[in-house]
ROSEDO-251321 format. One record per residue (C-alpha): chain; x, y, z. Coordinates in Angstrom, 3 decimals. Layout:
<sites>
+--------+----------+----------+----------+
: chaine :        x :        y :        z :
+--------+----------+----------+----------+
:      A :        X :        Y :        Z :
...
+--------+----------+----------+----------+
</sites>
This chain:
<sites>
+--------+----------+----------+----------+
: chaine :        x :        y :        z :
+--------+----------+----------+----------+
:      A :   16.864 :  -13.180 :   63.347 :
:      A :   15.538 :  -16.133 :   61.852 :
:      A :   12.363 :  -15.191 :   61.527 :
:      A :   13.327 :  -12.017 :   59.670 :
:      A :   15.567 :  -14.283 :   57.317 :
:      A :   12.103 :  -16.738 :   56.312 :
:      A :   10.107 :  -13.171 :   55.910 :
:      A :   12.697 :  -11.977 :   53.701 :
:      A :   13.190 :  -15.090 :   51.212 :
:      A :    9.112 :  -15.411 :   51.621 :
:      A :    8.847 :  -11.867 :   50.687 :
:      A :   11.862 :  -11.895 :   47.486 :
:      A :    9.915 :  -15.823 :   46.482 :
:      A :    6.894 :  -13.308 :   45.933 :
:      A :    8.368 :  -10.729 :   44.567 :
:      A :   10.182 :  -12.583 :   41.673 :
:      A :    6.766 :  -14.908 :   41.018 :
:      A :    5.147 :  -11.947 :   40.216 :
:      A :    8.133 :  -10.602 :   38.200 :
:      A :    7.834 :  -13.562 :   35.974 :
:      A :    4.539 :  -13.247 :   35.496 :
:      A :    4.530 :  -10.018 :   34.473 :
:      A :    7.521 :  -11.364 :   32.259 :
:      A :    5.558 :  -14.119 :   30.830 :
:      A :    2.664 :  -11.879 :   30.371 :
:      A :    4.487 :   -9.384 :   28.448 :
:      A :    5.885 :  -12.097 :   25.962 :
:      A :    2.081 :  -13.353 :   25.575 :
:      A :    1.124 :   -9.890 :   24.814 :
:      A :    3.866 :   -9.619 :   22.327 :
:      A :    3.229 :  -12.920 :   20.252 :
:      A :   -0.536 :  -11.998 :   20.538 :
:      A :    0.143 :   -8.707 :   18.775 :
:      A :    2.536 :   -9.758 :   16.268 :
:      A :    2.073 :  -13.254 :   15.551 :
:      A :    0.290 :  -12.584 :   12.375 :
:      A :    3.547 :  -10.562 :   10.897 :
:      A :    6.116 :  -13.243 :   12.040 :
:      A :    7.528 :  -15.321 :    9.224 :
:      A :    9.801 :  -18.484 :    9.224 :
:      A :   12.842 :  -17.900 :    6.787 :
:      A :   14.197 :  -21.378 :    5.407 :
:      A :   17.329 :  -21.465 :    3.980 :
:      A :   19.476 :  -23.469 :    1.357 :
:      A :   21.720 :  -25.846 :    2.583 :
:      A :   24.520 :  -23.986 :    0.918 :
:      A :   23.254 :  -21.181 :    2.944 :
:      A :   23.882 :  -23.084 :    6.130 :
:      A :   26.931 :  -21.632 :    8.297 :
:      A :   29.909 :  -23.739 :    8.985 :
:      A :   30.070 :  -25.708 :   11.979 :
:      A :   32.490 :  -22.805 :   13.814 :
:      A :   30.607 :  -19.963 :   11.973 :
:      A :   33.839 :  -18.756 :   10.417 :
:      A :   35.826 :  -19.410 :    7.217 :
:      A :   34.488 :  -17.092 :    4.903 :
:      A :   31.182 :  -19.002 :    5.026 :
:      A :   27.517 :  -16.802 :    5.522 :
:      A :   27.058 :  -15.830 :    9.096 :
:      A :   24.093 :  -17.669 :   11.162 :
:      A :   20.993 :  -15.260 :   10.133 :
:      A :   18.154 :  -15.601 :   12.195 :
:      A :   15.646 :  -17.950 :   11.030 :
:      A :   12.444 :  -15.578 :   11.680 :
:      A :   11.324 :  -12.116 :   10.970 :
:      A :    8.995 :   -9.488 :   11.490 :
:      A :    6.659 :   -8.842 :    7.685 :
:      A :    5.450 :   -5.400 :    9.516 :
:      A :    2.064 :   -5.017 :    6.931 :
:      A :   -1.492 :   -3.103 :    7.387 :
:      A :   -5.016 :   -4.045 :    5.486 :
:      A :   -6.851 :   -1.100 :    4.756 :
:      A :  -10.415 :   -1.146 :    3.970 :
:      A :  -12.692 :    1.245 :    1.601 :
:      A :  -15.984 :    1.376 :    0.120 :
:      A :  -14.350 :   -0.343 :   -3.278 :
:      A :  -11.446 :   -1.845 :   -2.147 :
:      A :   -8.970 :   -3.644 :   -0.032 :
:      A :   -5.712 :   -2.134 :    0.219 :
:      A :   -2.643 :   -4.698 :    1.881 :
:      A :    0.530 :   -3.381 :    2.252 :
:      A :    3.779 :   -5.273 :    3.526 :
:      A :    7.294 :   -4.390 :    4.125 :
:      A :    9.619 :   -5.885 :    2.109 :
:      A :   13.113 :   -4.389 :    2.351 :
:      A :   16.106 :   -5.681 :    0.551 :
:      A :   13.599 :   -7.525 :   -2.009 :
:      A :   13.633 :   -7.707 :   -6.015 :
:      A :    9.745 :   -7.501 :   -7.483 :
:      A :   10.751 :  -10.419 :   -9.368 :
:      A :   11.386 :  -12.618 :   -6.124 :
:      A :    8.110 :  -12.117 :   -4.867 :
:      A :    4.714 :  -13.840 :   -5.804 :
:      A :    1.468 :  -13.285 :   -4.661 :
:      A :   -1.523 :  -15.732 :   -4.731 :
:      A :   -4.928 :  -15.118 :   -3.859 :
:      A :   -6.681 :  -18.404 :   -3.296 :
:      A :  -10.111 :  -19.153 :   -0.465 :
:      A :  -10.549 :  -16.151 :    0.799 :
:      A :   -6.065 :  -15.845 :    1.658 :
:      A :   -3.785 :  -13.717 :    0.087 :
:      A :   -0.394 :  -15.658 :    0.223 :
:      A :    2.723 :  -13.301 :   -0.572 :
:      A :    5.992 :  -16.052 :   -0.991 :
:      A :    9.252 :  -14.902 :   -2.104 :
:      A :   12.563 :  -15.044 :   -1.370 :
:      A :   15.330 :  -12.387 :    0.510 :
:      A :   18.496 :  -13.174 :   -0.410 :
:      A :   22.053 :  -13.139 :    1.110 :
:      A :   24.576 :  -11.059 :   -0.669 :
:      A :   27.712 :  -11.169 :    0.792 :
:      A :   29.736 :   -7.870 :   -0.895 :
:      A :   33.862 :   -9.130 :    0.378 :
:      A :   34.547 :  -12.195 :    1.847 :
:      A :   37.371 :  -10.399 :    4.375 :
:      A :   35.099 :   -9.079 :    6.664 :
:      A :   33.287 :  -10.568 :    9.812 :
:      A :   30.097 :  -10.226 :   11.138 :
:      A :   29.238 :   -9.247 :   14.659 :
:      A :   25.632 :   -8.567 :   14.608 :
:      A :   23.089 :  -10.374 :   12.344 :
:      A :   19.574 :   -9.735 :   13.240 :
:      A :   18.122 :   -9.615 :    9.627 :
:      A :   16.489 :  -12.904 :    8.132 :
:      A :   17.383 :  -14.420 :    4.446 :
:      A :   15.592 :  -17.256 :    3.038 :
:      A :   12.701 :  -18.649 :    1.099 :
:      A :    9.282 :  -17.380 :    3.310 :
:      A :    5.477 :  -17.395 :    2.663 :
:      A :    2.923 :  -15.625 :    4.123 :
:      A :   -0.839 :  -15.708 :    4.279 :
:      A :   -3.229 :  -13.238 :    5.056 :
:      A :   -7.086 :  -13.538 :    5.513 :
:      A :   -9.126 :  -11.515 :    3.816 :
:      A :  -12.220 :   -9.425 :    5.247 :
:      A :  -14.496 :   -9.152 :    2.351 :
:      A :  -14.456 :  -11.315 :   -0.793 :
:      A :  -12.699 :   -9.760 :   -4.257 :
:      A :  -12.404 :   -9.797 :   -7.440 :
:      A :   -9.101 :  -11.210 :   -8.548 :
:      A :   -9.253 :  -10.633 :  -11.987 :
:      A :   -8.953 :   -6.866 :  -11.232 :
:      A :   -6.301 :   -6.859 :   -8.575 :
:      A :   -3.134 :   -5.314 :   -8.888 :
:      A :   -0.007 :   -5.051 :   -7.694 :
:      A :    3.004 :   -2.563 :   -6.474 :
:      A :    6.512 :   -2.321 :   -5.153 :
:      A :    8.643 :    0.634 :   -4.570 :
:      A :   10.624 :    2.024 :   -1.691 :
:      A :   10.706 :   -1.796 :   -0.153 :
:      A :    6.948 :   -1.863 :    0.197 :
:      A :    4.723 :   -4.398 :   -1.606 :
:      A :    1.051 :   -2.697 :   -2.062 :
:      A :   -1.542 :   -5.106 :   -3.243 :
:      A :   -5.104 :   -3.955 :   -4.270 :
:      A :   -7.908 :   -5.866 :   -4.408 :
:      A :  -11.675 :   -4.469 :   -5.882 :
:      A :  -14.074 :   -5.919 :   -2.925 :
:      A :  -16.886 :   -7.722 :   -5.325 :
:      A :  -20.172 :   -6.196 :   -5.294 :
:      A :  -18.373 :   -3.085 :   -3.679 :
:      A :  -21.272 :   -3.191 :   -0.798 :
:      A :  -20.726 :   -1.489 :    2.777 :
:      A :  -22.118 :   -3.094 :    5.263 :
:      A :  -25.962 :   -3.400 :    5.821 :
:      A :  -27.228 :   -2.485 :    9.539 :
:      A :  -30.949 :   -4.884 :    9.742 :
:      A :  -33.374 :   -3.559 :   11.970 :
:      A :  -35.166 :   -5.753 :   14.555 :
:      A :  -38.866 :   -6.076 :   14.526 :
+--------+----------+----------+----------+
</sites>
């Protein structure tokens, strides 16, 4: 009987190791995949809740988010677009600077009655910035920029406008 209780906690000891690294692996996976497209949200202190999170003072917003974007390549052109939901054009800047494109803005909290509560919060508010590499160098002087439906669309003429060049091998 014994025996058969040490097999079992040996054999459940196993079992959950390799849950948690399955877990753990899953999570890596996860922050490998969308690491680029998380952004810190920092907030005002007048933003900050109240110390019991109730009062009629701004619920406690998470502090990160996802920027869900895509990078699309042509012959001419780089083509970055970002999800910005919730977002004025006016509260949103974009920089291009070494090679980075840095889109910075700012989401803000509107709050429509003050006699209501909150039970789930999962979007983000806040000042954010965000940078994203470039492939190819471009011409900023002809870049331009969009937003409609919640979706910033940035275009940027690649300079020269070259594809790539395959070099043989003597």
């Amino acid at each position: 009987m014994l025996d058969s209780l040490k097999q079992a906690g040996k054999n459940i000891g196993r079992d959950l190791s390799r849950t948690w690294e399955n877990i753990s692996e899953g999570w890596r996976e996860l922050l490998n995949h969308s690491s680029e497209a998380l952004t810190q949200f920092t907030r005002h202190k007048s933003e900050e809740p109240d110390e019991h999170g109730a009062g009629g003072m701004r619920p406690a917003f998470p502090r990160w988010s996802l920027l869900a974007g895509e990078m699309e390549e042509t012959d001419k052109e780089i083509v970055v677009r970002v999800e910005l939901p919730g977002m004025e054009k006016e509260d949103c800047h974009i920089t291009i600077d070494g090679g980075m494109l840095y889109l910075r803005g700012e989401k803000r909290f509107e709050r429509t009655t003050q006699d209501s509560t909150y039970h789930v919060m999962e979007r983000a508010y806040g000042a954010f910035q965000r940078a994203i590499p470039l492939p190819r160098n471009v011409d900023t002087n002809d870049a331009q920029a969009s937003y409609k439906n919640g979706v910033l669309t940035v275009r940027l003429p690649k300079l020269g406008g070259e594809k790539g060049r395959t070099i043989p091998i003597s």
